[in-house]
C-alpha positions in Angstrom: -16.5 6.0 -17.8 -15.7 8.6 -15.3 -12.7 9.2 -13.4 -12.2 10.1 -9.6 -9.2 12.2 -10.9 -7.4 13.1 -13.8 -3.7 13.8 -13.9 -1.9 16.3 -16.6 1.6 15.8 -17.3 3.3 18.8 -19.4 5.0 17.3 -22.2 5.8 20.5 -24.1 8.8 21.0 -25.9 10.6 24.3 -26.8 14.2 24.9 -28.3 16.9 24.3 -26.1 17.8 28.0 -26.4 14.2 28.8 -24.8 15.5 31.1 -21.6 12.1 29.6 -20.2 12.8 26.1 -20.5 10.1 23.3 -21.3 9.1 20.2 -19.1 9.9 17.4 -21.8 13.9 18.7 -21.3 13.4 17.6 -17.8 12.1 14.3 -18.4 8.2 15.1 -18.2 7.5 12.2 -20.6 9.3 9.8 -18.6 7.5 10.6 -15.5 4.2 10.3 -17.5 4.8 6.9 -18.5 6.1 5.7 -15.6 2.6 7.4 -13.6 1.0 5.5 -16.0 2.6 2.5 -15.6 1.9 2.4 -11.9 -1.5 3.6 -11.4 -1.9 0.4 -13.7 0.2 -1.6 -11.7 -1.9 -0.8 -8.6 -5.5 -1.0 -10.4 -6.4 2.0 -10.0 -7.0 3.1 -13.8 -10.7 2.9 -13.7 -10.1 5.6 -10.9 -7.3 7.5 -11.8 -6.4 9.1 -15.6 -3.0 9.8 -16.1 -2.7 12.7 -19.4 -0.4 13.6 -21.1 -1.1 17.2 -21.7 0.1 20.5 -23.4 2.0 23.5 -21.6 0.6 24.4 -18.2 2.7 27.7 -18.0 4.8 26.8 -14.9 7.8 26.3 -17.4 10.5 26.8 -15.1 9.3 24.3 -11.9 8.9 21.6 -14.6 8.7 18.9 -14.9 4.9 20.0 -14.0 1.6 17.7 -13.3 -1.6 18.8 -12.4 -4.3 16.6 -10.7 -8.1 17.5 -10.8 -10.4 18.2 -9.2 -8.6 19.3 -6.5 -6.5 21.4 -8.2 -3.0 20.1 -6.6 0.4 20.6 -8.5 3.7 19.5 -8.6 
């Protein structure tokens, strides 16, 4: 099965004292359930993947996705 677009939700967690910060502090999982959850809801997951997915080094604008192809983040 292939997908039209795969989405990677940053889950990774640091200490608290981490002057970087980490997207599962800011509810990161959370989002990626409730993406999941949707896309469902709609049908759409034989189209769309919803990951969850390591650090993506953007730490700081968390809670971070990624969707490919295109390259698009939030």
């Amino acid at each position: 099965m292939f997908f039209e677009k795969h989405v990677f939700c940053c889950i990774n967690k640091r200490p608290n004292s981490n002057p970087k910060g980490c997207c599962s502090l800011k509810d990161s999982e959370k989002l990626q359930t409730e993406l999941k959850t949707k896309i469902k809801d709609l049908k759409l997951n034989k189209k769309i993947r919803i990951n969850k997915s390591g650090c993506l080094d953007r730490c700081e604008l968390g809670p971070i996705m990624v969707i490919y192809p295109d390259g698009i983040w939030y």
